[in-house]
C-alpha positions in Angstrom: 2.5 -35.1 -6.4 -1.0 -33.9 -6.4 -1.6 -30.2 -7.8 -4.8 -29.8 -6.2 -5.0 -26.9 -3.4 -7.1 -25.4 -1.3 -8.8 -22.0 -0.3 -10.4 -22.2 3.2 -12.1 -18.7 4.5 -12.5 -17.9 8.0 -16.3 -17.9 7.7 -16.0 -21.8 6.4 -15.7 -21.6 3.0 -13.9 -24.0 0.9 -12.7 -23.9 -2.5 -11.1 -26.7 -4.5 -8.6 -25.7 -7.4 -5.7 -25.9 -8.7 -2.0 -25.3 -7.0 -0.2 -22.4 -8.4 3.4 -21.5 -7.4 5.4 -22.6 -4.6 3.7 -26.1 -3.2 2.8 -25.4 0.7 0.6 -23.2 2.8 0.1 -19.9 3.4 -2.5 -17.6 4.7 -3.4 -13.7 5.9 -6.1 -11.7 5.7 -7.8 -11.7 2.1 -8.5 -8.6 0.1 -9.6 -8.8 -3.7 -8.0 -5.9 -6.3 -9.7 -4.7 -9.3 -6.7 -3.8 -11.5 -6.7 -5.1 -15.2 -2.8 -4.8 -15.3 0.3 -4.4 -13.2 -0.2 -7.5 -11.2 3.7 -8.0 -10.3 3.5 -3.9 -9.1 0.5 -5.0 -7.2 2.5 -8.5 -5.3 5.5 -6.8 -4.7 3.7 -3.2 -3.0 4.7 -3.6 0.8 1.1 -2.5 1.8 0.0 -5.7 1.1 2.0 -7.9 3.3 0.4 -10.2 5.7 -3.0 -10.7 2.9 -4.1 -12.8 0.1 -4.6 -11.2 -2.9 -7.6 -12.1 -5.1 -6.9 -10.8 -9.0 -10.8 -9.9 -10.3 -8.8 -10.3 -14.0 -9.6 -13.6 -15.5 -6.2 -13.8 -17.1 -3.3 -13.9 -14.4 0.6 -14.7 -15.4 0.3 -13.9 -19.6 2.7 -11.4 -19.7 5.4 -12.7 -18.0 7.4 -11.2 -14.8 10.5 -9.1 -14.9 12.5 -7.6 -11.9 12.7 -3.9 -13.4 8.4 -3.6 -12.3 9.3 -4.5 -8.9 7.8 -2.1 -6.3 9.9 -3.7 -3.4 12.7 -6.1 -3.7 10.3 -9.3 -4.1 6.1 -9.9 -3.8 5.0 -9.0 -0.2 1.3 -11.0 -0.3 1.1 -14.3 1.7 -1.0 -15.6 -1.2 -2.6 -15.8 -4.6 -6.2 -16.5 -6.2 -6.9 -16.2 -9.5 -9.4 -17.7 -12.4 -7.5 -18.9 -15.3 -3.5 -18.8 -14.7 -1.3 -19.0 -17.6 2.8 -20.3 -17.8 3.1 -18.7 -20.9 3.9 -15.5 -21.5 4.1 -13.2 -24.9 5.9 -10.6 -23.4 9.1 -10.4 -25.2 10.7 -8.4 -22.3 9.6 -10.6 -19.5 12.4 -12.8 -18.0 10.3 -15.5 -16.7 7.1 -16.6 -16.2 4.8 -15.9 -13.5 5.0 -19.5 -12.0 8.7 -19.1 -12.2 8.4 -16.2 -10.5 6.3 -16.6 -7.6 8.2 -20.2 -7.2 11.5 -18.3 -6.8 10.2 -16.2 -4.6 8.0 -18.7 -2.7 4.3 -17.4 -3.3 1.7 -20.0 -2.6 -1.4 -19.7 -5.0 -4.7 -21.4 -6.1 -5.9 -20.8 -9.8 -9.2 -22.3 -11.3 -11.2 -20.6 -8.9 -14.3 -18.5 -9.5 -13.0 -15.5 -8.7 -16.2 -13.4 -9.3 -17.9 -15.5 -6.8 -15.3 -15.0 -4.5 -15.1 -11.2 -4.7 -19.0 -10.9 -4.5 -18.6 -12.9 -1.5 -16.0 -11.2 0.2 -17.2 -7.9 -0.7 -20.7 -8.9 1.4 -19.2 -10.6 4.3 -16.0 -8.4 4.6 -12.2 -8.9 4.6 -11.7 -12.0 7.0 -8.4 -14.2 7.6 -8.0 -17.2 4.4 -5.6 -19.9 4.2 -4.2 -21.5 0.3 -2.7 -25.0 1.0 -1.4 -27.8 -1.7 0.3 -30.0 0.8 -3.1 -30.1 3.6 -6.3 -31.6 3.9 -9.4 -29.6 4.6 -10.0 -31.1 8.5 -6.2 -29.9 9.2 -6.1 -26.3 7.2 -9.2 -25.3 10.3 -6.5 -25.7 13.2 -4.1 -23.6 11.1 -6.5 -21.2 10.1 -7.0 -20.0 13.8 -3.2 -19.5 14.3 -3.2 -16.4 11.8 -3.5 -13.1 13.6 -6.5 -10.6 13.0 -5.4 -7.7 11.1 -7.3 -5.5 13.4 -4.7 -4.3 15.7 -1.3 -5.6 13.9 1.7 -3.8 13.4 3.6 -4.7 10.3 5.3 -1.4 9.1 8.3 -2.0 11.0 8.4 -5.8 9.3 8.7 -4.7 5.7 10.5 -1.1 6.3 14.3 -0.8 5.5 16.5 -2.2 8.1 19.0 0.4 7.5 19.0 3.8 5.9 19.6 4.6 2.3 19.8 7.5 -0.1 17.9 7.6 -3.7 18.2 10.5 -6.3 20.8 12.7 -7.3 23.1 14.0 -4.5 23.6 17.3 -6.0 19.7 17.6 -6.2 18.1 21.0 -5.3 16.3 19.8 -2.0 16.9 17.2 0.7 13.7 14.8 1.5 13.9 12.7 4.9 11.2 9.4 4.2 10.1 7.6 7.1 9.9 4.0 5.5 6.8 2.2 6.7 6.3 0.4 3.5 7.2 2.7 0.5 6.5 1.7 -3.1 9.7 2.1 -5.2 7.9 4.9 -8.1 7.3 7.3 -4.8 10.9 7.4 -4.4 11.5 7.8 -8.5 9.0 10.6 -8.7 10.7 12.2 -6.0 14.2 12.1 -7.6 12.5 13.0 -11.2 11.2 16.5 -8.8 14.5 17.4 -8.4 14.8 16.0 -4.2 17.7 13.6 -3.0 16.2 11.7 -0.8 17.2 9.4 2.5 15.0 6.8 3.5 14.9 5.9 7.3 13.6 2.6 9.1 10.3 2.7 10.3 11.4 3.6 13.8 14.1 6.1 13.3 13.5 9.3 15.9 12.6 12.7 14.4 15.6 14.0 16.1 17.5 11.2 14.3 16.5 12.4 10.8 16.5 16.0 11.9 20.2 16.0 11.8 20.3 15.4 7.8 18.7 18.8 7.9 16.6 18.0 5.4 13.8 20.3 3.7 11.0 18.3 3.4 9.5 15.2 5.1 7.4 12.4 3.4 5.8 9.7 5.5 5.2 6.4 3.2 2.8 3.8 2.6 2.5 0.7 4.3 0.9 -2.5 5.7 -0.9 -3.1 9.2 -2.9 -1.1 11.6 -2.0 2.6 11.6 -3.5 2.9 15.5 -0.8 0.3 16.8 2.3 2.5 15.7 2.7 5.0 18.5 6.1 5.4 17.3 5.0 6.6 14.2 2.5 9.4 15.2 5.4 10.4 17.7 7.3 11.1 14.9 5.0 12.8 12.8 4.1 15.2 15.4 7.9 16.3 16.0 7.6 16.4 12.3 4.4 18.9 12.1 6.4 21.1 15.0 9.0 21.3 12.8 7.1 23.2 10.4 9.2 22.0 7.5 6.6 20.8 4.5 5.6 17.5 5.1 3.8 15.2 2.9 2.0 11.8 3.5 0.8 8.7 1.2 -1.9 6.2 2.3 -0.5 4.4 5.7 1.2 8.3 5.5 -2.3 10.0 5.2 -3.6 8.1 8.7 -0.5 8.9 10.7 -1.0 12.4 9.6 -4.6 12.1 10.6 -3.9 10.1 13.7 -0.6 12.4 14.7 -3.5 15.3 15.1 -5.5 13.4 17.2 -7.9 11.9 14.7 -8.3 8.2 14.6 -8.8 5.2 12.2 -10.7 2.3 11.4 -10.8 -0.9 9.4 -13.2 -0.9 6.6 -15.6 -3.4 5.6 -13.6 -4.7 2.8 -11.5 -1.9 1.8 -10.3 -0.2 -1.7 -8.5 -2.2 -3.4 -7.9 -1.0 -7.6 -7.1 1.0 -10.1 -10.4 3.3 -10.6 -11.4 4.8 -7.9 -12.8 8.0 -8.5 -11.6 11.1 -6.2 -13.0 14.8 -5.8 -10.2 17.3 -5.5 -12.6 19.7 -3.2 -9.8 23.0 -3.8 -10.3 22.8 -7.4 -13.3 20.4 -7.9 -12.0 18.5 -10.3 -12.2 14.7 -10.5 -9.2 12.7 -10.3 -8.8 8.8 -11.4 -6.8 7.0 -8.5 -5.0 3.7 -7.5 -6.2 3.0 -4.1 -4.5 0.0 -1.8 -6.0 0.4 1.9 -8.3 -1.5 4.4 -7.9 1.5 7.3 -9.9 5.0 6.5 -9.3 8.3 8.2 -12.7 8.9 10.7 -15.2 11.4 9.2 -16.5 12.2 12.6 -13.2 13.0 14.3 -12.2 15.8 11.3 -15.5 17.2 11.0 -14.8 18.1 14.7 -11.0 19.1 14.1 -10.7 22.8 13.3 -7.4 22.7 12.9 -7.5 20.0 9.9 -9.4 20.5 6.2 -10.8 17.9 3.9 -9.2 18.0 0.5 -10.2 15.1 -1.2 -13.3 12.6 -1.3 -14.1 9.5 -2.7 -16.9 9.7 -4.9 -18.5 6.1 -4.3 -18.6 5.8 -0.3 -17.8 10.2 0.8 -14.4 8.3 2.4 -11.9 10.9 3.4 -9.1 10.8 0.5 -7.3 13.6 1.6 -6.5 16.4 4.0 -4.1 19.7 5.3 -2.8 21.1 8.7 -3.8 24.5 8.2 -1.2 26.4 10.2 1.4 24.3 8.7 3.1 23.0 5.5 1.4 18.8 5.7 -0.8 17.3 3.6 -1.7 13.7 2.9 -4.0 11.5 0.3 -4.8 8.1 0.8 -4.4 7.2 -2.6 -1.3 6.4 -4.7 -0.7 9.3 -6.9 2.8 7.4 -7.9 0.3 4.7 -9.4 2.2 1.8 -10.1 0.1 0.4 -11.8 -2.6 2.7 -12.7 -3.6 5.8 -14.2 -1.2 9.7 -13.1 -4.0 11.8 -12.4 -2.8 12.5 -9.4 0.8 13.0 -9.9 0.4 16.9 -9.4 0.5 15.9 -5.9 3.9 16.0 -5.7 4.7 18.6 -7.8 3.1 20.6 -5.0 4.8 18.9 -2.1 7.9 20.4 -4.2 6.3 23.4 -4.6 6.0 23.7 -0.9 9.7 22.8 -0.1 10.7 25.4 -2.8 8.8 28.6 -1.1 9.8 27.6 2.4 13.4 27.3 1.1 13.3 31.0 -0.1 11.1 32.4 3.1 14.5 31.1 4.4 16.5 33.1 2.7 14.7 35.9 2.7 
């Protein structure tokens, strides 16, 4: 059997290399991510689902895989690009090797590719639908090509969300936290149990008044893949949610539903943010914050400039991006960053210190 693949963009170009995983084709919408480490965190984060992931490291697969840096229960991409791809591992932890890996788990990938090229080139022409193959020739991968979906106007949150709910932390925890599951990254739910909150994750499309009746004391909305606009749902739940006016906190697809549940509205990005240093401007305290970003929809900068009701709370530094932002007559804020940052740096884990912080003094206004 051959091992040569094939890369074929929707603008036309195609890229020879070499077959990397599971033999066959694949394709999405592709995206590159600037990480030096944490690749397996970075194929296994739900918000990726439905794309192609380009590594920018040369060096892809040389330390190995292992189940235990899992951010979901196996890699969400449709694809893989990389430069230089290695079976060998030093890792003395590592179970298995990447190829092992993403064969088991049946990731197609291309390797030998000049990935800087590739990045430069998507970064100019914008995120577009790609296709890897090791099983097609060039004339037949076109026809397939214009059988994947745009990801302008897709709804995939409910595909990768928990088909069933399911409690994490410590039962006898100080504070109950209700997630609505539209993609959530393992570490969100393990730095909410290290904050002292049992928590209950709930399918994507589980009612308000369906979570309500946990009582719980605090809501977090999750991360996830698709186009925030399409999940009317979602923002119906999140606006029973902000009623409620129990503390409420949002990550990334979280952030927009916050944003779009107050009547503010998204939009796909040229190519989006995609790494692990991205720098943020905490405008409360003006301090700068190192972040691990994942996202190809942004909050609109018109619509809150014209929302009295809603403050900007974080920035991005490079593009003025909105990063973060409160309800001012209630207890919700959202970033569109990972403060979890699996992989990445924790600058940002004060975030939900605070979100406990919040659930804490609404607890005792309670009681009081």
């Amino acid at each position: 059997m051959s091992n040569k693949a094939y890369l074929l963009l929707e603008d036309g170009l195609l890229i020879e290399g070499k077959a990397i995983g599971k033999k066959g084709t694949s394709g999405g919408e592709i995206c590159f991510n600037t990480g030096m480490t944490g690749y397996q965190e970075i194929y296994t984060d739900p918000s990726y689902y439905g794309q192609i992931v380009v590594n920018t490291t040369a060096h892809i697969g040389n330390y190995g895989a292992m189940d235990e840096e899992q951010e979901s229960d196996s890699p969400k991409i449709m694809g893989l690009v990389v430069n230089e791809f290695s079976e060998d591992y030093s890792r003395k932890m590592a179970t298995e090797s990447l190829q092992a890996y993403l064969e088991r788990h049946n990731v197609v990938g291309i390797s030998d590719i000049d990935t800087r090229m590739l990045v430069r080139h998507i970064r100019s022409k914008g995120a577009m639908n790609a296709i890897i193959s090791s099983e097609l020739d060039p004339e037949e991968l076109k026809k397939e090509l214009k059988k994947i979906p745009s990801m302008d106007g897709l709804e995939l949150a409910s595909v990768v969300s928990t088909k069933k709910p399911y409690f994490e932390g410590n039962p006898d925890a100080s504070y109950k936290v209700a997630v609505l599951d539209v993609g959530i990254k393992k570490s969100i739910l393990t730095n909410l149990a290290a904050r002292g909150c049992y928590c209950q994750v709930f399918p994507a499309k589980t009612t308000f008044a369906e979570m309500e009746k946990w009582e719980p004391d605090g809501y977090f909305i999750s991360n996830g893949p698709g186009d925030p606009a399409t999940m009317d749902y979602a923002i119906t739940t999140v606006k029973e949610m902000i009623d409620s006016d129990k503390p409420i906190f949002g990550i990334c697809l979280g952030h927009q539903l916050l944003a779009l549940a107050n009547g503010i509205s998204t939009y796909k990005m040229h190519h989006g943010h995609r790494g692990l240093n991205h720098p943020v401007k905490n405008l409360l305290t003006g301090l700068g914050e190192m972040t691990s970003q994942n996202h190809g929809f942004a909050v609109s900068e018109k619509d809150i400039e014209k929302n009295k009701g809603v403050e900007v709370t974080h920035v991005h530094l490079n593009d003025k991006t909105i990063m973060g932002l409160r309800v001012k007559s209630k207890k919700a804020f959202s970033v569109q960053y990972h403060p979890e940052a699996s992989p990445g740096p924790h600058d940002s884990r004060y975030l939900f210190d605070d979100f406990v912080e919040m659930i804490k003094k609404a607890a005792l206004k309670q009681v009081s």
